[in-house]
py3Dmol code that shows the C-alpha trace and the ligand (Angstrom):
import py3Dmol

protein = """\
ATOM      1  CA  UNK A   1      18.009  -1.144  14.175  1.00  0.00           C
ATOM      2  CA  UNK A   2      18.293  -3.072  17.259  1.00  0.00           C
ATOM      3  CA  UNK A   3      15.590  -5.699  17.644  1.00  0.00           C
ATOM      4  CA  UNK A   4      14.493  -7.208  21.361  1.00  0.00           C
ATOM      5  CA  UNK A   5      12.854 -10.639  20.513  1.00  0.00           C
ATOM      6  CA  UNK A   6       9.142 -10.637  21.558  1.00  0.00           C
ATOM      7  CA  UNK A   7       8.842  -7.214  22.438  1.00  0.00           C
ATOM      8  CA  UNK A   8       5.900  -5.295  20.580  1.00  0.00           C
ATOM      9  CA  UNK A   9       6.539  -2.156  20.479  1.00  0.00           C
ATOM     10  CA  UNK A  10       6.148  -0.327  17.227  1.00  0.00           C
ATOM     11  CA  UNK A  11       9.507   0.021  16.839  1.00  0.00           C
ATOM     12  CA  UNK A  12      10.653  -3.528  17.230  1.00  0.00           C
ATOM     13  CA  UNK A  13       7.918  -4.455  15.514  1.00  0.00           C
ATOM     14  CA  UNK A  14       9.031  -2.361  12.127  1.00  0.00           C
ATOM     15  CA  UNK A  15      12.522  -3.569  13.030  1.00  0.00           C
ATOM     16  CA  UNK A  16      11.199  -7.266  12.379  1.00  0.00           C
ATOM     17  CA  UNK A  17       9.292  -5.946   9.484  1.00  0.00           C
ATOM     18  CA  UNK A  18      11.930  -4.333   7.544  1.00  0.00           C
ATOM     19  CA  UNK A  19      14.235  -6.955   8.026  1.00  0.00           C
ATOM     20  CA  UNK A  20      12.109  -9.518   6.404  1.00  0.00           C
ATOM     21  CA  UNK A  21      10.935  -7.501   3.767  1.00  0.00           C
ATOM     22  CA  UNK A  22      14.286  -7.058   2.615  1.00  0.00           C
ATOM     23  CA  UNK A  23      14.809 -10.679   2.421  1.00  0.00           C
ATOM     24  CA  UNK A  24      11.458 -11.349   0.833  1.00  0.00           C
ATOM     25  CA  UNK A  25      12.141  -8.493  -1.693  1.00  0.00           C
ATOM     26  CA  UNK A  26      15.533 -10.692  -3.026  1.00  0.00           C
ATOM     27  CA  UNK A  27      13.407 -13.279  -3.446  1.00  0.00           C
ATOM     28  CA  UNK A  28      11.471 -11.705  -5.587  1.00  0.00           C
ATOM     29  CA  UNK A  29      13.843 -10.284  -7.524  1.00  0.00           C
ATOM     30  CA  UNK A  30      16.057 -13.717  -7.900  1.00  0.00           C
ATOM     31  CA  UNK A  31      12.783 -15.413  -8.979  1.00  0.00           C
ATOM     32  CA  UNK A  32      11.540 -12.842 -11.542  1.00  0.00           C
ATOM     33  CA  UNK A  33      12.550 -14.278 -14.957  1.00  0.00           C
ATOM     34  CA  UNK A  34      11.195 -18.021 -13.394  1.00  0.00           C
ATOM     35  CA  UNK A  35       8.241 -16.541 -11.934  1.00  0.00           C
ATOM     36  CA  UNK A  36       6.319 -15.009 -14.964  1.00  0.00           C
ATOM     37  CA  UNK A  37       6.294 -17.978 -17.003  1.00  0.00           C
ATOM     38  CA  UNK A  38       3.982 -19.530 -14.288  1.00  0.00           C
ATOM     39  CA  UNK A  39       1.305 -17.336 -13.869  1.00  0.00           C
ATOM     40  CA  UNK A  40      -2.091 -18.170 -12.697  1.00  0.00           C
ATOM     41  CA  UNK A  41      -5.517 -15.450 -12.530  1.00  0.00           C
ATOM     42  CA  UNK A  42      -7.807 -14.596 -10.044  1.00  0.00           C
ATOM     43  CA  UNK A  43     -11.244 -12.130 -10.064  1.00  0.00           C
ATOM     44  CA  UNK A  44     -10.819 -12.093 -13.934  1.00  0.00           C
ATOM     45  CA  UNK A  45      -8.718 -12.575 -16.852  1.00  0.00           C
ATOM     46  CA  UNK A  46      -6.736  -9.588 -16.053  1.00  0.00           C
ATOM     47  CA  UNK A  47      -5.798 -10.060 -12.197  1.00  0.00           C
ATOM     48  CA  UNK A  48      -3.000 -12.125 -12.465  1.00  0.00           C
ATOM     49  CA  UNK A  49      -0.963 -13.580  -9.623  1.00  0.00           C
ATOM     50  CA  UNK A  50       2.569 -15.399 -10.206  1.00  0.00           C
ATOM     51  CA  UNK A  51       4.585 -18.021  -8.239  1.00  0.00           C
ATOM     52  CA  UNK A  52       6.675 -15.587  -6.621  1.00  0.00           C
ATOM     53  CA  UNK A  53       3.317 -13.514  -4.984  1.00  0.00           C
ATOM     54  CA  UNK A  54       2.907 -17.179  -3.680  1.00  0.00           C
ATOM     55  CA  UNK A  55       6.634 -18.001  -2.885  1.00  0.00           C
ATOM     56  CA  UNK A  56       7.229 -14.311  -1.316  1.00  0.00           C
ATOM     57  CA  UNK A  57       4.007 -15.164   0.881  1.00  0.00           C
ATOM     58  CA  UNK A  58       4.703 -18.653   2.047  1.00  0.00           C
ATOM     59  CA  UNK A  59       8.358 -17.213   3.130  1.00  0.00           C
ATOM     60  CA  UNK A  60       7.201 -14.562   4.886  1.00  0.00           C
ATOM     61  CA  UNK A  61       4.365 -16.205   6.916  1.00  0.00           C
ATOM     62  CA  UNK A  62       7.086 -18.805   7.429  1.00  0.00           C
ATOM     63  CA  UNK A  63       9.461 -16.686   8.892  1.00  0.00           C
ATOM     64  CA  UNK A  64       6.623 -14.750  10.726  1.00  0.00           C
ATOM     65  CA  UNK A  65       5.744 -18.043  12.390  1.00  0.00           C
ATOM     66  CA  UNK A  66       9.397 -18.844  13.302  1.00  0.00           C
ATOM     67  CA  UNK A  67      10.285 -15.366  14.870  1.00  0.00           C
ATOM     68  CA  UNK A  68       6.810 -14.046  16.082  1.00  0.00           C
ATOM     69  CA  UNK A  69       4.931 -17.487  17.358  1.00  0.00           C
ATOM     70  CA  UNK A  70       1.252 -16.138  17.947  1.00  0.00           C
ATOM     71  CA  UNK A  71       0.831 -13.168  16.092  1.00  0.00           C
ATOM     72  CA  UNK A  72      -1.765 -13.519  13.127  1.00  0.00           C
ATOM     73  CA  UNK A  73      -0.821 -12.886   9.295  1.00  0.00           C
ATOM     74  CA  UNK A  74      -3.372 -11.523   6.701  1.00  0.00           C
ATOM     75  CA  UNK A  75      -1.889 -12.063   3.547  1.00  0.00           C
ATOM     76  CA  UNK A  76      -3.234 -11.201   0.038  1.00  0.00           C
ATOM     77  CA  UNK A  77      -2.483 -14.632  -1.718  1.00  0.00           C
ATOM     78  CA  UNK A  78      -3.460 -17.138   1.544  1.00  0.00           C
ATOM     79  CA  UNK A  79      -5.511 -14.947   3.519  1.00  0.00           C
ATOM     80  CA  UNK A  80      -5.953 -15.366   7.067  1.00  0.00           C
ATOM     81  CA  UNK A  81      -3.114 -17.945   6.858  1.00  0.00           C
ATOM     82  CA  UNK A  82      -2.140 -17.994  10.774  1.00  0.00           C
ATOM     83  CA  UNK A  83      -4.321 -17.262  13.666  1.00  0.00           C
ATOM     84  CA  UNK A  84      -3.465 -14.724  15.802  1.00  0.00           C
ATOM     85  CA  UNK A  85      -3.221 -15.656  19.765  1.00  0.00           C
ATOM     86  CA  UNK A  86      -1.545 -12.609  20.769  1.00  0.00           C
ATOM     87  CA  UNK A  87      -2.765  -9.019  19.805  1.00  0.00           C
ATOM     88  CA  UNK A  88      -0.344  -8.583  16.769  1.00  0.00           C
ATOM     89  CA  UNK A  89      -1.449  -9.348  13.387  1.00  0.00           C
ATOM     90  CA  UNK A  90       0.792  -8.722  10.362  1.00  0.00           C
ATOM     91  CA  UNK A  91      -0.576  -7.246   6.954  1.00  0.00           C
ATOM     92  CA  UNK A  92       0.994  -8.435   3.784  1.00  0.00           C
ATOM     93  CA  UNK A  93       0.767  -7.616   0.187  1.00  0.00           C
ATOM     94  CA  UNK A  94       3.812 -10.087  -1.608  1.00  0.00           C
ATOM     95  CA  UNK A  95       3.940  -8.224  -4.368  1.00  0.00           C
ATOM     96  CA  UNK A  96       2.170  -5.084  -4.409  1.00  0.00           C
ATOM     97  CA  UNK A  97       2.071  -4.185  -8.314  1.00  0.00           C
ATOM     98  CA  UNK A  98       2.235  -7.904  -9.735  1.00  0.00           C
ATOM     99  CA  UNK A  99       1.054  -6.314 -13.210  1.00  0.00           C
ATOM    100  CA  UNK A 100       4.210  -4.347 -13.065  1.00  0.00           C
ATOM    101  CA  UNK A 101       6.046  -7.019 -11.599  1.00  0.00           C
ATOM    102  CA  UNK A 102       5.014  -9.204 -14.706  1.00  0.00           C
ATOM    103  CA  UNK A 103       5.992  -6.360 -17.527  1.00  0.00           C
ATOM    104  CA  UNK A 104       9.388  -5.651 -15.530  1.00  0.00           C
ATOM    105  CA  UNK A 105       7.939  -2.410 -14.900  1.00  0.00           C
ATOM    106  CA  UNK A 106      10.225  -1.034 -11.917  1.00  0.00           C
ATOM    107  CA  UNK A 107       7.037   0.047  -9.449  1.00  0.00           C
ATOM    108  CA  UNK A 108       6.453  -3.133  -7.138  1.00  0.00           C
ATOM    109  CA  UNK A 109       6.792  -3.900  -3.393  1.00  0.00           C
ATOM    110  CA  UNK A 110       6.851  -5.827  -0.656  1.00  0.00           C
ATOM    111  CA  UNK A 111       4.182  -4.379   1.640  1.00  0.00           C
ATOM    112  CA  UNK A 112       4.216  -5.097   5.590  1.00  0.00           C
ATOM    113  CA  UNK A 113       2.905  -3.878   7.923  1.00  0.00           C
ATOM    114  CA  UNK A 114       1.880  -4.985  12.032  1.00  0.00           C
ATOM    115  CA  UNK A 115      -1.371  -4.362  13.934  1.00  0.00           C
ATOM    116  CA  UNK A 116      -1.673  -4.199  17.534  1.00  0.00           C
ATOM    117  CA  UNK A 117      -5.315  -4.930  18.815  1.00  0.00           C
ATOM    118  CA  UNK A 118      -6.911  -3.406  15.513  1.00  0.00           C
ATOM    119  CA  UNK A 119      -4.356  -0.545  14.551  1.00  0.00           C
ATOM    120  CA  UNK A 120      -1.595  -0.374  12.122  1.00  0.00           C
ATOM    121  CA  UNK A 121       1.876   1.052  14.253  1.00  0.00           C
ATOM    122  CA  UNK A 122       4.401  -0.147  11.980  1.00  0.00           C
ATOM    123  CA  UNK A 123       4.729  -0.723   8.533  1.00  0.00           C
ATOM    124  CA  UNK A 124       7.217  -0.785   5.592  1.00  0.00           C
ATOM    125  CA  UNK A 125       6.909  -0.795   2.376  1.00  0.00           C
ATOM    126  CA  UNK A 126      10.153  -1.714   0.089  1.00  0.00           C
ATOM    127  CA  UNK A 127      10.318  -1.255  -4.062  1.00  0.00           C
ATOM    128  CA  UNK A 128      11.916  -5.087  -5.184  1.00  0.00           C
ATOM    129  CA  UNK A 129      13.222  -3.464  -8.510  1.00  0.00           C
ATOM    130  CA  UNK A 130      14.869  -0.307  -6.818  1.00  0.00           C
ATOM    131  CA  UNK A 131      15.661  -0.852  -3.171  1.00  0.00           C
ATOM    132  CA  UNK A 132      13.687   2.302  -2.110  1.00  0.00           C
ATOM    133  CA  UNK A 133      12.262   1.797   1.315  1.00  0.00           C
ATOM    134  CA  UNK A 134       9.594   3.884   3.468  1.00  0.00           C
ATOM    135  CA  UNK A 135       9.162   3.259   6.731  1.00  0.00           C
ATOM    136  CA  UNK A 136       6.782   4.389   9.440  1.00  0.00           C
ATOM    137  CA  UNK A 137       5.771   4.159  13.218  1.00  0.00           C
ATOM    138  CA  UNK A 138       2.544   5.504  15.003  1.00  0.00           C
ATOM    139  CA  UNK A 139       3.886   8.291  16.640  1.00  0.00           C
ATOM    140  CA  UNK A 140       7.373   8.176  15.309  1.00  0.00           C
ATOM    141  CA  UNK A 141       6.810   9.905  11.883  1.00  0.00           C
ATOM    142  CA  UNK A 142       7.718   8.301   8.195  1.00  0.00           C
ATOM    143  CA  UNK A 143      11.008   7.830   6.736  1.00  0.00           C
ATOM    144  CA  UNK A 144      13.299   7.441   3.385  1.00  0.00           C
ATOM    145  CA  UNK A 145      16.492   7.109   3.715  1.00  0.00           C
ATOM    146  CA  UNK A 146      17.077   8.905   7.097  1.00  0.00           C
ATOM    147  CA  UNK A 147      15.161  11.461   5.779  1.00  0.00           C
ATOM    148  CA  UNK A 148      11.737  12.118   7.363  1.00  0.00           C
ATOM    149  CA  UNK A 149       9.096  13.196   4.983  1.00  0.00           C
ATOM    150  CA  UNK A 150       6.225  15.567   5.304  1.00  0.00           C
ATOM    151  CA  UNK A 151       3.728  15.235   1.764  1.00  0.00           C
ATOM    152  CA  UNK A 152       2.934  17.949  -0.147  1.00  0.00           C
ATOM    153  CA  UNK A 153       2.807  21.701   0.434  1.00  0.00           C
ATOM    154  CA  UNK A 154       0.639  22.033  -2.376  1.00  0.00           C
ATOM    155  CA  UNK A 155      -2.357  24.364  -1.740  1.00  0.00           C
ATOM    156  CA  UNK A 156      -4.720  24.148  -4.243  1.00  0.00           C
ATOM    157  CA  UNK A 157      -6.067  21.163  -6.050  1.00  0.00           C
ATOM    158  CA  UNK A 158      -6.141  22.946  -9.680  1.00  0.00           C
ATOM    159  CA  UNK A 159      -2.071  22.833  -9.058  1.00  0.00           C
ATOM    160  CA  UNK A 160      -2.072  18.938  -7.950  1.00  0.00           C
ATOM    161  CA  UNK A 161      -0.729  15.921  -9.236  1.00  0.00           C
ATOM    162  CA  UNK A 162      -2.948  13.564  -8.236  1.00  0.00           C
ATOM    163  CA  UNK A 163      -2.399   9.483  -8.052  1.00  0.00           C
ATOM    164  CA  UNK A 164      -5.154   6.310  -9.006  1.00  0.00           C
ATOM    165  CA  UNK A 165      -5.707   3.222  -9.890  1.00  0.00           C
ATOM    166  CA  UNK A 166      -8.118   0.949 -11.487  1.00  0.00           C
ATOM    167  CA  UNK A 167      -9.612  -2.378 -10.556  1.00  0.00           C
ATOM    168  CA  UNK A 168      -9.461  -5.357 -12.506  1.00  0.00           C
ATOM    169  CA  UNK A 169     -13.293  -5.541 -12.868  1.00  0.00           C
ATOM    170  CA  UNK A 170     -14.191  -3.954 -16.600  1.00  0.00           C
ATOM    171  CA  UNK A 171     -17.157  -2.206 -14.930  1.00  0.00           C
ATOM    172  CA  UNK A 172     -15.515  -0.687 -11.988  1.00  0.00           C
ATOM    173  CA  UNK A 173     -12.902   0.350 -14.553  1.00  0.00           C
ATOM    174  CA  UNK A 174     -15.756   1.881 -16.383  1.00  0.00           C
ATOM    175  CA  UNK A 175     -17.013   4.212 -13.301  1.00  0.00           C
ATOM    176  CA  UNK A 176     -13.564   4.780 -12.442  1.00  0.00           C
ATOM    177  CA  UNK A 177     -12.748   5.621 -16.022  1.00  0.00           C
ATOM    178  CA  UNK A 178     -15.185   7.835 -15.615  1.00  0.00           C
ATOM    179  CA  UNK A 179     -14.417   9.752 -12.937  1.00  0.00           C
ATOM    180  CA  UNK A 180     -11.034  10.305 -14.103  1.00  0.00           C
ATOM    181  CA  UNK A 181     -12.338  12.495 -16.817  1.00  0.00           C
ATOM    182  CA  UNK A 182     -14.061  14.626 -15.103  1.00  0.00           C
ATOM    183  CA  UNK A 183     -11.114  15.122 -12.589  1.00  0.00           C
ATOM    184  CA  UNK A 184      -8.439  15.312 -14.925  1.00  0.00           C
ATOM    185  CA  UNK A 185     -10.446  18.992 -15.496  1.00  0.00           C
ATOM    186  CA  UNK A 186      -9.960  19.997 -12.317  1.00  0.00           C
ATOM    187  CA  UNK A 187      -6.145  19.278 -11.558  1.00  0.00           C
ATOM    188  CA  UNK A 188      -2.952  19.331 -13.138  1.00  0.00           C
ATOM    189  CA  UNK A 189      -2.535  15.932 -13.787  1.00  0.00           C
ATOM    190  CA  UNK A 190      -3.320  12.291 -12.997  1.00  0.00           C
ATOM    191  CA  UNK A 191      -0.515   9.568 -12.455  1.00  0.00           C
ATOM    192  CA  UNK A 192      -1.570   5.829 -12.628  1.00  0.00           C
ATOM    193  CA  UNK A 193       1.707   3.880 -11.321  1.00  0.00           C
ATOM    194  CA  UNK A 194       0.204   0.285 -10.869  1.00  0.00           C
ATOM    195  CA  UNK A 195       1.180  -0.202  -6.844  1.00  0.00           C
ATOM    196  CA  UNK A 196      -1.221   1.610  -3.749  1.00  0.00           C
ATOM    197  CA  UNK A 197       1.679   1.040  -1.445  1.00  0.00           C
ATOM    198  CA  UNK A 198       4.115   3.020  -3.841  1.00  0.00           C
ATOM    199  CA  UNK A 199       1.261   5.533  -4.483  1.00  0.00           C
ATOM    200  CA  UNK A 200       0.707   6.227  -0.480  1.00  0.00           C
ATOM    201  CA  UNK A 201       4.307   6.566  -0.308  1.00  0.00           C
ATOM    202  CA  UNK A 202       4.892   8.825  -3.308  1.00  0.00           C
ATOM    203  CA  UNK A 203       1.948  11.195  -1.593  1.00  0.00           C
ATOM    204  CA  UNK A 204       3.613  10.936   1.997  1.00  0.00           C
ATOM    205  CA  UNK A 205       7.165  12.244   0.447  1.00  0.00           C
ATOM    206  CA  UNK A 206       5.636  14.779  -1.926  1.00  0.00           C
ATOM    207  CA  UNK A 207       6.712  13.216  -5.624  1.00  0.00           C
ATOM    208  CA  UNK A 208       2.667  13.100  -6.190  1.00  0.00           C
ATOM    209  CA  UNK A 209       0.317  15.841  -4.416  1.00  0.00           C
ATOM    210  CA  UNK A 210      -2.464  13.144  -3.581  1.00  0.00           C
ATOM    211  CA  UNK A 211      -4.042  10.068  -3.757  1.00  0.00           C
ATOM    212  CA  UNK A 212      -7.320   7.989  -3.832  1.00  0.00           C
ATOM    213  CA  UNK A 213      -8.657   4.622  -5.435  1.00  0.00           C
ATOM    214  CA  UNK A 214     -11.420   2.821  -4.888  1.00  0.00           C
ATOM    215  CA  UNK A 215     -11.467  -1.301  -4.342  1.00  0.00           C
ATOM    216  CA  UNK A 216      -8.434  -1.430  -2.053  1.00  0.00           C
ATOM    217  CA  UNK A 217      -8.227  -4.329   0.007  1.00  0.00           C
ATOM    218  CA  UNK A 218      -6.346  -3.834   3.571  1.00  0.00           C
ATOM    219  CA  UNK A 219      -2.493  -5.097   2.210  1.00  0.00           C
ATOM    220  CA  UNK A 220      -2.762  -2.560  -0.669  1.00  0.00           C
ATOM    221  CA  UNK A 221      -2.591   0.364   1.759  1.00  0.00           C
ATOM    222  CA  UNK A 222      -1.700  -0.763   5.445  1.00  0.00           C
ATOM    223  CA  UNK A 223       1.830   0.322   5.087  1.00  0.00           C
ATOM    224  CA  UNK A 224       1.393   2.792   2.894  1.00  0.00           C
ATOM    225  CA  UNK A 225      -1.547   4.082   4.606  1.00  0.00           C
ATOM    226  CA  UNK A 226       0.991   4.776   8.413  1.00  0.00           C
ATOM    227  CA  UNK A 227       3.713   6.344   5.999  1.00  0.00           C
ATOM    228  CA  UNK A 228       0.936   8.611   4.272  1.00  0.00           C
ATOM    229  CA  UNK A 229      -0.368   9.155   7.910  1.00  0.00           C
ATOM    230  CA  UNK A 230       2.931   9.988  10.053  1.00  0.00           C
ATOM    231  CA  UNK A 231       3.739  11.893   7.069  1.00  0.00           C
ATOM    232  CA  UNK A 232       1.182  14.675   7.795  1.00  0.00           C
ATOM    233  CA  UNK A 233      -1.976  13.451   5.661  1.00  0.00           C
ATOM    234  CA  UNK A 234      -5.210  12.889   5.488  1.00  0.00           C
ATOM    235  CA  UNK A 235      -5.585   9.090   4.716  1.00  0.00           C
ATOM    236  CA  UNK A 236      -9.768   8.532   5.127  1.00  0.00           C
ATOM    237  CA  UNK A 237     -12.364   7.173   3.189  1.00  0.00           C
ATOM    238  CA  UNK A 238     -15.151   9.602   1.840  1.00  0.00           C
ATOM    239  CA  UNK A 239     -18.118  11.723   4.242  1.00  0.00           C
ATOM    240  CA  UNK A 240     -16.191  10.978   7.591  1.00  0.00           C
ATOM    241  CA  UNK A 241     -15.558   7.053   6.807  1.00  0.00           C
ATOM    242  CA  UNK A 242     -12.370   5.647   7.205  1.00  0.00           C
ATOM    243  CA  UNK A 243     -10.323   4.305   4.573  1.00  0.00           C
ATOM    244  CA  UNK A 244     -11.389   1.036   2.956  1.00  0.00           C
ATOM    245  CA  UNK A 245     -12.901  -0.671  -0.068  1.00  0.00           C
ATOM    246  CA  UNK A 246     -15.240   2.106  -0.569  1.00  0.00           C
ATOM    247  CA  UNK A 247     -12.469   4.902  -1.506  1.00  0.00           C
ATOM    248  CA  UNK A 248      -9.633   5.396   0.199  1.00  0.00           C
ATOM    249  CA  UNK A 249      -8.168   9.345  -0.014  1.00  0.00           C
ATOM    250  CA  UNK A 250      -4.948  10.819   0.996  1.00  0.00           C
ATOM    251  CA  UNK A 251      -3.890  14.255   1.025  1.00  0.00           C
ATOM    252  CA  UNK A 252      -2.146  16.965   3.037  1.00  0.00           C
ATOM    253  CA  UNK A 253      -4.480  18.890   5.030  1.00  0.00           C
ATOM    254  CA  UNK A 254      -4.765  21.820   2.621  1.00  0.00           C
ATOM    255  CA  UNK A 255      -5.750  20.012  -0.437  1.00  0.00           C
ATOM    256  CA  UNK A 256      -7.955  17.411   1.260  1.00  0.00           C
ATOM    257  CA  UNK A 257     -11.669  19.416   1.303  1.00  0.00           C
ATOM    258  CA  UNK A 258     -11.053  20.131  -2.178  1.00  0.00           C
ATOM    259  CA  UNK A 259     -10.170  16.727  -3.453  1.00  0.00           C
ATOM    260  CA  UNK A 260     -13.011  14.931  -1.167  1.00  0.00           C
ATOM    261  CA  UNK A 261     -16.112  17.217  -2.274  1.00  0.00           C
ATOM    262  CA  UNK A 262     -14.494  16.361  -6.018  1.00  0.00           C
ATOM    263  CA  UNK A 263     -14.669  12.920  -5.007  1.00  0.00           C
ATOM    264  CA  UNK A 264     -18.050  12.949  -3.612  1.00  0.00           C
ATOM    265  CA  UNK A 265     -19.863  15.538  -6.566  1.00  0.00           C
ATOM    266  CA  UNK A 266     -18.324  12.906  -9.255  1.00  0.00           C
ATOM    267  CA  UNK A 267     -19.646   9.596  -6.997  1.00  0.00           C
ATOM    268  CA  UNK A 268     -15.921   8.372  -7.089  1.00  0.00           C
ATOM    269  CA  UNK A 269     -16.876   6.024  -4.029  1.00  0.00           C
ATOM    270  CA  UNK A 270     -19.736   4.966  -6.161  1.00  0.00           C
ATOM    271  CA  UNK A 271     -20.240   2.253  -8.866  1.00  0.00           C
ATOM    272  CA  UNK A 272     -19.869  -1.385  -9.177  1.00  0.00           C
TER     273      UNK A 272
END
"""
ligand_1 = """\
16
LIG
C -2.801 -3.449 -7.208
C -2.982 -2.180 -6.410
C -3.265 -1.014 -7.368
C -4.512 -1.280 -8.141
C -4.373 -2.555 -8.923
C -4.032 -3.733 -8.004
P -1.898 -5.901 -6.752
O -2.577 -4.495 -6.306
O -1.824 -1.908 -5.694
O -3.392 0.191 -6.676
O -4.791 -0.205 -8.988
O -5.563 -2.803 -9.615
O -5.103 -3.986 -7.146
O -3.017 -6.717 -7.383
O -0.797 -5.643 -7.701
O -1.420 -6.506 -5.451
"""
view = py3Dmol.view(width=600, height=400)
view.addModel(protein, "pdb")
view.setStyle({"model": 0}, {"cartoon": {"style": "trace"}})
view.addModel(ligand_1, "xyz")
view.setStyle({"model": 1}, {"stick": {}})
view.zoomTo()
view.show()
């Protein structure tokens, strides 16, 4: 993948991207047996963060910085941790999946992905444990492996394996809870892997039918969101908003309707 220093185009852009999320990946792998015996909380007891989320960041904004002087970073640990002069900002999750991450459960993942004046055209997102890497440009469709991937052809929800999550808040987990059982009625099954990044990317290559969660902040599903999109789905929130904090939905084109009035009759976007 040939890169052209400076250029911002969305495929030097995911050229940059996948290269450091590579590197930040080994890091977290190298620093795993160190890194859970240091781990801190944030929103409660249960939302845990560990020196390598920190360590993964702080090397990626770093080399950011170094390689891309004046683009902006969003980060999930530091936040808005470099201004952006220029019209790129990248979006990073560290360690998407630190629960995982902690129990040496194989489903976490550097998450990056670049924004040009307000819209995601690159993005990668690349499993730590496993090496497994999706990639995706605006325009120039989503990828595993030199394979290019196309979701689902599931047609009906009854038939679909479905993919959610759960916040960390006990009463969100309560409404979301919730909703589950009433859903779990009305499809084959429900999958709860731990990562939204993995989960968008499992839905754009067709290993789960569909996804939503609610409480998603923008590095959960940037990435993930472009592969899900380039890869033929419907990535929204619910009644015509787009994806965000509120509910975020993805699913081929044929199951969408289906899962979205679901999602609306059982208030899914509702809640704490
Ligand atoms: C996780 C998300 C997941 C959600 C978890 C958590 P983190 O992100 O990827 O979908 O269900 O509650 O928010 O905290 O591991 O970066």
């Amino acid at each position: 993948m040939a890169e052209n220093p400076g250029s911002s185009t969305p495929e030097d852009l995911l050229a940059v991207a996948v290269r450091i999320a590579r590197e930040a990946a080994g890091t977290a792998r190298r620093m795993r047996a160190e890194a859970i015996t240091d781990v801190q909380t944030k929103s409660t007891d249960t939302d845990v963060v560990t020196a390598a989320d920190k360590a993964v960041e702080r090397q990626v904004v770093e080399a950011l910085r170094r390689e891309r002087p004046g683009d902006g970073v969003l980060g999930e640990e530091y936040g808005d941790s470099t201004a952006s002069t220029g019209a790129v900002r990248w979006i990073l999750d560290p360690i998407d999946g630190t629960v995982n991450y902690l129990y040496g459960l194989p489903q976490y993942a550097v998450s990056l992905a670049a924004e040009v004046e307000g819209t995601v055209v690159a993005g990668v997102v690349h499993n730590a444990a496993t090496g497994d890497e999706w990639t995706a440009t605006a325009g120039g469709g989503a990828w595993r492996a030199g394979r290019r991937l196309h979701g689902s052809a599931r047609t009906t929800l009854d038939q679909a394996l479905v993919g959610t999550g759960f916040g960390y808040d006990p009463a969100r987990r309560a409404h979301q809870g919730a909703v589950v059982a009433q859903l779990i009625t009305r499809v084959r099954d429900i999958r709860r892997f731990g990562a939204a990044s993995l989960d968008l990317c499992m839905a754009a290559e067709g290993s789960l039918d569909a996804y939503f969660e609610k409480g998603l902040n923008p590095w959960d599903h940037a990435a993930g969101g472009l592969v899900a999109t380039e890869a033929g789905l419907r990535v929204s929130g619910l009644d015509g908003r787009p994806a965000g904090k509120d509910m975020l939905v993805a699913a081929p084109p044929a199951i969408f309707p289906a899962l979205h009035d679901v999602l609306v009759e059982l208030d899914a976007a509702g809640g704490p």
